[in-house]
VOPAGU-2260 file (C-alpha; in pm, 1 decimal, decimal comma):
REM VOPAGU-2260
SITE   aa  ch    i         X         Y         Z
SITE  UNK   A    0    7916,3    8695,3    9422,1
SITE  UNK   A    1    7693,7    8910,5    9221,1
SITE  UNK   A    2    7801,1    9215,9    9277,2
SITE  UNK   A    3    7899,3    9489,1    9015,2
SITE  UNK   A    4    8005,3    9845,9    9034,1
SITE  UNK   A    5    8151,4   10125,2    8842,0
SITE  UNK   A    6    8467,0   10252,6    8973,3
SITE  UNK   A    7    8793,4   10457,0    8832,4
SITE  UNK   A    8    9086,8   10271,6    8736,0
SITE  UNK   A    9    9484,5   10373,4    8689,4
SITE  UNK   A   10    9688,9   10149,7    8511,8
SITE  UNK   A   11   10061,6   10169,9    8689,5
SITE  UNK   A   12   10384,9    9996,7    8603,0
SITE  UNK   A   13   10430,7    9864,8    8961,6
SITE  UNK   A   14   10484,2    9533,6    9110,6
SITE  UNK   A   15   10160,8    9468,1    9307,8
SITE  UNK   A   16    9820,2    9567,9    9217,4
SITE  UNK   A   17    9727,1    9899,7    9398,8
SITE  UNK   A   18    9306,8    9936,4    9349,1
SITE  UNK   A   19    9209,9    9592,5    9427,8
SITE  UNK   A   20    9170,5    9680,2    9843,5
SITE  UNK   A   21    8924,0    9976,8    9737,1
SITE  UNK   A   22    8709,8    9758,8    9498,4
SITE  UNK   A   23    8671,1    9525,2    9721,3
SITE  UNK   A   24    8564,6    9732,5   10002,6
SITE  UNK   A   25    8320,0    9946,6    9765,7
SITE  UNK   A   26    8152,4    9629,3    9698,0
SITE  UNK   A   27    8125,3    9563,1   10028,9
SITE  UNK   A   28    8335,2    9247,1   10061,9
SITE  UNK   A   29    8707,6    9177,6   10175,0
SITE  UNK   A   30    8926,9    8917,3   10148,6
SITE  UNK   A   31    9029,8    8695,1   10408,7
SITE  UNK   A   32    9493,4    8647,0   10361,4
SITE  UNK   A   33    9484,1    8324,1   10531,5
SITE  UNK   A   34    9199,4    8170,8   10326,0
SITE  UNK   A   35    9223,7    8367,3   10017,6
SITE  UNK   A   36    8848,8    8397,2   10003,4
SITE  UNK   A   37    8645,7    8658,2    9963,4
SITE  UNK   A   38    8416,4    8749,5   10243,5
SITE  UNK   A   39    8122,2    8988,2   10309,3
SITE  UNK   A   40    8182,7    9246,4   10517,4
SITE  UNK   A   41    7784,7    9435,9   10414,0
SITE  UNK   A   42    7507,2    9413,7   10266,7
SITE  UNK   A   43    7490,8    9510,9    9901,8
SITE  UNK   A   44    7330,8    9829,1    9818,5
SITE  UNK   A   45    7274,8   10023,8    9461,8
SITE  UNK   A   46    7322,4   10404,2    9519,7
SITE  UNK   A   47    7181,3   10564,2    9198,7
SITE  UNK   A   48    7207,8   10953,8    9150,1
C-alpha cells in the first residue's frame, strides 16, 4: 500500500508473531480475519521530528 515506517522490533522464540497488530495500526491500516486483507483504517501521515 505504500506505506513505510520505522518502528522497534523484538525477535521472540514464541509461536505467533507478537508486533504485527502494532505495525499495522501505526501505519494506519488493519486487517480484516475474515478476508485476510488489509484495510485502511486512516489516512497516512509522516510525523518528522
Amino acid at each position: 500500500m505504500g506505506r513505510e515506517i520505522a518502528t522497534l522490533v523484538a525477535v521472540l522464540n514464541v509461536p505467533k508473531p507478537l508486533l504485527r497488530v502494532k505495525t499495522f495500526e501505526a501505519l494506519g491500516l488493519k486487517l480484516d480475519p475474515t478476508t485476510n486483507r488489509l484495510e485502511i483504517l486512516r489516512p497516512y501521515i509522516i510525523l518528522l521530528v
